[in-house]
VOPAGU-2260 file (C-alpha; in pm, 1 decimal, decimal comma):
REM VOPAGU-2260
SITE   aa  ch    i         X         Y         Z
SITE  UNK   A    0    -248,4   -1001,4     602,3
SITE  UNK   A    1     -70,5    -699,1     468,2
SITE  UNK   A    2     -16,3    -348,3     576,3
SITE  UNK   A    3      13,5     -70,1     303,2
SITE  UNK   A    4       7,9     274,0     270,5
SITE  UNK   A    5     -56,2     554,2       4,4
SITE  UNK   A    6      61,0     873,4      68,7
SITE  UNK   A    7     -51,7    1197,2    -175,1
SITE  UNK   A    8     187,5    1469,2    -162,5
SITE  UNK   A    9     225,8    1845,4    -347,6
SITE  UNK   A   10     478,0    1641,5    -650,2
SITE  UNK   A   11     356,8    1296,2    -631,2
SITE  UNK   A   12     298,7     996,6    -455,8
SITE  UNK   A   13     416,4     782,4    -222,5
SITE  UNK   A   14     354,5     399,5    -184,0
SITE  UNK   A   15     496,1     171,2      70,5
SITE  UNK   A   16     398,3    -184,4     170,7
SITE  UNK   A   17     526,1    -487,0     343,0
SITE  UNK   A   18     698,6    -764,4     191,5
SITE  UNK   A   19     519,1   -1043,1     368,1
SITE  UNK   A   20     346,9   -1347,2     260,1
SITE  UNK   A   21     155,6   -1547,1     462,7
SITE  UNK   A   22     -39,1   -1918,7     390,2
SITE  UNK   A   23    -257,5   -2068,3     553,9
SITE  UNK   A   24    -327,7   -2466,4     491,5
SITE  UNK   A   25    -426,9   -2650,7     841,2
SITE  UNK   A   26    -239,0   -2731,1    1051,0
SITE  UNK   A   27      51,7   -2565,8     890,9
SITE  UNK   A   28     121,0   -2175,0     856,6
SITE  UNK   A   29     427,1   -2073,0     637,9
SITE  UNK   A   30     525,4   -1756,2     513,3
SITE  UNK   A   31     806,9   -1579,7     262,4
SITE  UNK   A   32     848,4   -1247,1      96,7
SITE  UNK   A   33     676,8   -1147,9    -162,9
SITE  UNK   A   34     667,1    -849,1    -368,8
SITE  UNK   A   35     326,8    -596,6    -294,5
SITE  UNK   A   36     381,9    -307,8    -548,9
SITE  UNK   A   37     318,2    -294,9    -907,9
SITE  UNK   A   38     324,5       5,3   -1183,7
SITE  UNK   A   39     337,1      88,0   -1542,7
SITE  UNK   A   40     538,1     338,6   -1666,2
SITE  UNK   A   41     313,4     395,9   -1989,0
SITE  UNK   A   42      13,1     449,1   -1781,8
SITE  UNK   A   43     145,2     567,4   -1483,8
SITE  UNK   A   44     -37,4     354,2   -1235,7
SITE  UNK   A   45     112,6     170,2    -938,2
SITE  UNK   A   46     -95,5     -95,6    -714,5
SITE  UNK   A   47       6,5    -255,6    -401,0
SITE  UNK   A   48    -202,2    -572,3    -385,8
SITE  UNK   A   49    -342,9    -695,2     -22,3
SITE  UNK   A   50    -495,8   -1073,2     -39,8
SITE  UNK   A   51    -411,5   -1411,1    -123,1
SITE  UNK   A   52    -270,8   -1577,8    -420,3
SITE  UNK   A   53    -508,5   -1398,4    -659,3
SITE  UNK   A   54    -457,1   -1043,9    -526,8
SITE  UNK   A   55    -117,2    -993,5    -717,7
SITE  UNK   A   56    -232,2   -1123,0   -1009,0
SITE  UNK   A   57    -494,6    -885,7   -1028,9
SITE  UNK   A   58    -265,7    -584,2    -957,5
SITE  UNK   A   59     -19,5    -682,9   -1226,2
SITE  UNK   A   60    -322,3    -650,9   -1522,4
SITE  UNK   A   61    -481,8    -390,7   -1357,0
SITE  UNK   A   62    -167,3    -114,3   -1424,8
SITE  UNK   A   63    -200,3    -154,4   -1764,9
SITE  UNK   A   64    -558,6      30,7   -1758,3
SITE  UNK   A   65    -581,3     306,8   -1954,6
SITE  UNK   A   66    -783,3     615,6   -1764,0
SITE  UNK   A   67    -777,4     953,7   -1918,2
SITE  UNK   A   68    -644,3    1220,0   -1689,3
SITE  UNK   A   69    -942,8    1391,1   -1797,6
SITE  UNK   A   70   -1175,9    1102,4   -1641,7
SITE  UNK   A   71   -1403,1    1265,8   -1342,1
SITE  UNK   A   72   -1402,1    1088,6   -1037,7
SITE  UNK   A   73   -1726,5     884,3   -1077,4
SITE  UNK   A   74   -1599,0     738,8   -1423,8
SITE  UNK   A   75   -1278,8     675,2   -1235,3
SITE  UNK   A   76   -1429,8     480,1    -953,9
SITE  UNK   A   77   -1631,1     267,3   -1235,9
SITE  UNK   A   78   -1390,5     166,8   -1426,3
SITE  UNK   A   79   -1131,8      46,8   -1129,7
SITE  UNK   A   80   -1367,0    -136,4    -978,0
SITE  UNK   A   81   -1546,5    -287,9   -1278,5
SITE  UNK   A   82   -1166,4    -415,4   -1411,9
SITE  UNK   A   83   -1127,8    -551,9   -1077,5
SITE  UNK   A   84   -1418,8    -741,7   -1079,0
SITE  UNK   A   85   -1349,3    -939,6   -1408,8
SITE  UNK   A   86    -980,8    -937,3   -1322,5
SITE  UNK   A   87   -1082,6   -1161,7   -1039,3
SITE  UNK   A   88   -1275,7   -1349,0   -1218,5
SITE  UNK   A   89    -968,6   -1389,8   -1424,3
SITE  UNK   A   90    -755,9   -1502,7   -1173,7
SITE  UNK   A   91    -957,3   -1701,3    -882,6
SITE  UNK   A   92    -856,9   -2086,6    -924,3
SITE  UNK   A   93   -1174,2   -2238,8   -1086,0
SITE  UNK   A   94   -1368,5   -2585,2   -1051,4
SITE  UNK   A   95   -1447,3   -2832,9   -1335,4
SITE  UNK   A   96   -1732,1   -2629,4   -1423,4
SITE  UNK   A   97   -1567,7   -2295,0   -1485,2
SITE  UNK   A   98   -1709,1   -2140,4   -1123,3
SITE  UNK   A   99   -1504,1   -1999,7    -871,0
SITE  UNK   A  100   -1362,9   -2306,7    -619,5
SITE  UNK   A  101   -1308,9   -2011,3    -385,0
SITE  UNK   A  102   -1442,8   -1656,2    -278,5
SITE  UNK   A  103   -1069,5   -1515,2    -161,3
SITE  UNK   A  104   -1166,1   -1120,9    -107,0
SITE  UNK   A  105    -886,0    -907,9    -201,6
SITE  UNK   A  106    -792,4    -497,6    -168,2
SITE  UNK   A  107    -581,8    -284,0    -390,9
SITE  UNK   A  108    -421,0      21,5    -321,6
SITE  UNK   A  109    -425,1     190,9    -640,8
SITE  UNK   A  110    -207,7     526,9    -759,1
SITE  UNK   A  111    -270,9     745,5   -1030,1
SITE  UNK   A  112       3,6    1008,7   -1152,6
SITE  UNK   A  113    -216,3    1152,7   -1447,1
SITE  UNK   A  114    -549,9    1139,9   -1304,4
SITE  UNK   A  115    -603,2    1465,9   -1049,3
SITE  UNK   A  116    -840,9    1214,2    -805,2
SITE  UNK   A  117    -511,8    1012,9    -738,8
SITE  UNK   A  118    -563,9     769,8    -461,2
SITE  UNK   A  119    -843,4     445,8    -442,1
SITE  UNK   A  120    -889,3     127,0    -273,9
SITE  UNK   A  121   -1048,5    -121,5    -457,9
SITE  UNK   A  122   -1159,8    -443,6    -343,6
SITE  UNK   A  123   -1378,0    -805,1    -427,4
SITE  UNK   A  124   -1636,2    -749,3    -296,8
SITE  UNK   A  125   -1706,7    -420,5    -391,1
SITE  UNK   A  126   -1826,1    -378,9      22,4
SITE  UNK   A  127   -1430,1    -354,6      17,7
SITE  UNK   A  128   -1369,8     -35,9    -181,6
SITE  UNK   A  129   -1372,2     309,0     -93,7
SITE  UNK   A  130   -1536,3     569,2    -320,3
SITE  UNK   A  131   -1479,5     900,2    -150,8
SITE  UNK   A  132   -1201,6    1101,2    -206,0
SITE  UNK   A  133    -879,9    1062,7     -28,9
SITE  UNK   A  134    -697,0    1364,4      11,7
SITE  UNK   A  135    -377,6    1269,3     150,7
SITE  UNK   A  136    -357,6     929,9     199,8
SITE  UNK   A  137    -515,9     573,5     200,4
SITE  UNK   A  138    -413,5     268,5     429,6
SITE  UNK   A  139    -486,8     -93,8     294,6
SITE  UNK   A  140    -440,5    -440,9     478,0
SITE  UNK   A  141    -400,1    -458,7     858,7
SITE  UNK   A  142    -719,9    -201,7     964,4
SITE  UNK   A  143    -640,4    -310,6    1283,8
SITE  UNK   A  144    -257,0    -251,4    1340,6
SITE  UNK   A  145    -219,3      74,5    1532,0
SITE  UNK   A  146      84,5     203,9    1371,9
SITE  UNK   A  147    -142,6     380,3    1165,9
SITE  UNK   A  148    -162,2     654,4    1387,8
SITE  UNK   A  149     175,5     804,5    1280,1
SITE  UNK   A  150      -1,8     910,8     982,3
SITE  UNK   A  151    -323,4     981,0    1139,0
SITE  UNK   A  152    -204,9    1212,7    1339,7
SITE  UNK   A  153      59,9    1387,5    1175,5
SITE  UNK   A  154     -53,2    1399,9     818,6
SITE  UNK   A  155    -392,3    1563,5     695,1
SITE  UNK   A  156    -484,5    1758,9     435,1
SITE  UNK   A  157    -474,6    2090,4     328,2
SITE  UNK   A  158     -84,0    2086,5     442,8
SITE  UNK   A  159      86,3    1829,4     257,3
SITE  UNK   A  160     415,7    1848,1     166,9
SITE  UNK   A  161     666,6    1732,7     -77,3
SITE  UNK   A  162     711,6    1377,7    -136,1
SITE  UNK   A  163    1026,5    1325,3     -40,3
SITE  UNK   A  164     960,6    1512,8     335,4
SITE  UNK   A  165     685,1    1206,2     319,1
SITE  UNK   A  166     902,6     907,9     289,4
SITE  UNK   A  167    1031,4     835,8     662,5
SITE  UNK   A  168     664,4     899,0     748,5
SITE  UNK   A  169     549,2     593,1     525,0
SITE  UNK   A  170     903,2     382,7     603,3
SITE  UNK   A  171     790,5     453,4     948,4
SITE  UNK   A  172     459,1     342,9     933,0
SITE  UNK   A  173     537,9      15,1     794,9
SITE  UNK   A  174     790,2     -74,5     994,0
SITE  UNK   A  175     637,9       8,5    1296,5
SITE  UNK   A  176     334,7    -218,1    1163,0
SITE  UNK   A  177     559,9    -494,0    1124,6
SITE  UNK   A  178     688,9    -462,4    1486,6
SITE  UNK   A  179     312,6    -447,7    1609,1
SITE  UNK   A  180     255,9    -742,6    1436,3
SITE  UNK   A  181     506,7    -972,7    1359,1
SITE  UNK   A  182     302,8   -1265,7    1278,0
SITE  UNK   A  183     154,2   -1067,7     948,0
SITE  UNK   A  184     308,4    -786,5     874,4
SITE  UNK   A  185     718,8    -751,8     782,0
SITE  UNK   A  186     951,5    -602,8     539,8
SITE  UNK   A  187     912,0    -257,7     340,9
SITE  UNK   A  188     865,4    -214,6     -42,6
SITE  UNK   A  189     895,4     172,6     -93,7
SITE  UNK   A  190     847,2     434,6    -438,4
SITE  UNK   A  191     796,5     806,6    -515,7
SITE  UNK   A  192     646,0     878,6    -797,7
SITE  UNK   A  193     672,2    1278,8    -910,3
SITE  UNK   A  194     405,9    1388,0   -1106,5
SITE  UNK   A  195     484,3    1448,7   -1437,2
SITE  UNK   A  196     801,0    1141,5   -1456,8
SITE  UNK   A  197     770,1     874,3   -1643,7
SITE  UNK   A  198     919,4     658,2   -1370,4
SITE  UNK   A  199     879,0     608,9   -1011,3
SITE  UNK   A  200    1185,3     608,6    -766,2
SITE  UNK   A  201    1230,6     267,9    -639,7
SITE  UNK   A  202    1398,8     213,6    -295,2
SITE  UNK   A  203    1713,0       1,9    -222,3
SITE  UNK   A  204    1815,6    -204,4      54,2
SITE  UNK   A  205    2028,6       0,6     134,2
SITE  UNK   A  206    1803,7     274,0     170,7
SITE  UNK   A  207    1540,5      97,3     331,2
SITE  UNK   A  208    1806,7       5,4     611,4
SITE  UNK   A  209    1886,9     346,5     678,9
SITE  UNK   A  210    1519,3     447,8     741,5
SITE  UNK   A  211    1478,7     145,8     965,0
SITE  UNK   A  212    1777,2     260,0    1148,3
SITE  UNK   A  213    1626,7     615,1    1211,4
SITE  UNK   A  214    1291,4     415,9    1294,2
SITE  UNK   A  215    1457,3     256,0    1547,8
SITE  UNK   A  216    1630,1     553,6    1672,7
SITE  UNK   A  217    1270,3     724,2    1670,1
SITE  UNK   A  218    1077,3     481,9    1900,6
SITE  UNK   A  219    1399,4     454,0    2145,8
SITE  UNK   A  220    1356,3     829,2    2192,7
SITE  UNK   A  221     957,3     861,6    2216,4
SITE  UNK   A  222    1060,7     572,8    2485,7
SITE  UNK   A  223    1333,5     761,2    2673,6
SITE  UNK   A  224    1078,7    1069,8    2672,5
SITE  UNK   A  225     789,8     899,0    2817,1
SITE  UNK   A  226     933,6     720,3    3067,1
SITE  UNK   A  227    1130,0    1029,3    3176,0
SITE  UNK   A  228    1440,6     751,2    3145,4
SITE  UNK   A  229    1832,0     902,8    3126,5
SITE  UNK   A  230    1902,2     947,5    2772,4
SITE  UNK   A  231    2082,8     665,2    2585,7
SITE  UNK   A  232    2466,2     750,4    2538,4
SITE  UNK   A  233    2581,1     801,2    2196,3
């Protein structure tokens, strides 16, 4: 389980994921970080890779695609999810015989900085991907975790805005996922990518502890507020 987010703003893009990995293998869970994120500068594609073991394998051959910027949005759609598809069957561990030895279903958030239709989720199966447009942003992973509604309700298109007035939003989101659940979900991974740059802005720790300081901060003071509780001293 993962929890990522793509957000599309009026300069570029913003991707943010968590950092952890979980494994399964009865009667023992263990789990590390990993990273989520992947991008080429050449093609200017980034993927953040939700799944198992086969997931990030996928996502690092899938960035070097080559898609026109010219490419409608049907032609698009084909060609991500037709990669993806033989990608996986790439990738998935096989038996003696060549078949699959497993059926591990995986979803990609995928960027595109050239392309005008810039945001997709693409999955195995194809049940998994999403072929309408996304406007201002796309969630992958965790459907279930509830921090989503941070972006649900305070970003929609038409008014999006710059990328950088975006990033606390995504830092936000994540973390806030990770808090919701543990278990799953923990760490950030976090890029901008202007339009128009040949290389996305990569987050440091440093960084990334700042905006989980404000995060904190944030949910003290939605606490305080709706409790009606005396505010914290400073």
């Amino acid at each position: 389980m993962t929890l990522q987010l793509g957000l599309l703003g009026t300069d570029g893009l913003v991707i943010a994921s968590d950092q952890n990995a979980c494994f399964a293998d009865d009667p023992i869970r263990s789990s590390s970080t990993s990273p989520k994120i992947f991008w080429d500068t050449h093609r200017g594609i980034v993927c953040a890779a939700s799944g198992d073991l086969v997931a990030p394998l996928v996502a690092k051959d899938l960035v070097k695609l080559e898609i026109s910027a010219a490419s409608p949005r049907d032609e698009v759609f084909d060609i991500l999810q037709r990669s993806v598809e033989e990608l996986w069957r790439t990738h998935v561990p096989k038996k003696y015989n060549g078949d699959p030895d497993r059926n591990p279903s995986i979803s990609l958030l995928v960027g595109l900085t050239a392309n005008p239709h810039h945001l997709w989720r693409i999955g195995h199966p194809k049940v998994a991907s999403g072929a309408a447009g996304y406007l201002d942003k796309i969630h992958n992973g965790d459907g279930a975790n509830s921090a989503k509604y941070f972006t649900e309700r305070f970003y929609k298109h038409p008014q999006l805005l710059p990328i950088n007035d975006l990033v606390f939003l995504a830092a936000h989101t994540i973390i806030e996922g990770g808090r919701l659940n543990p278990t799953m979900v923990g760490g950030l991974e976090l890029l901008t990518w202007k339009f128009g740059e040949r290389e996305p802005k990569l987050f440091s720790d440093q960084d990334k502890r700042e905006l989980t300081d404000r995060s904190d901060r944030l949910i003290e003071a939605l606490r305080t507020s709706i409790f009606s509780l005396p505010q914290p001293r400073t």
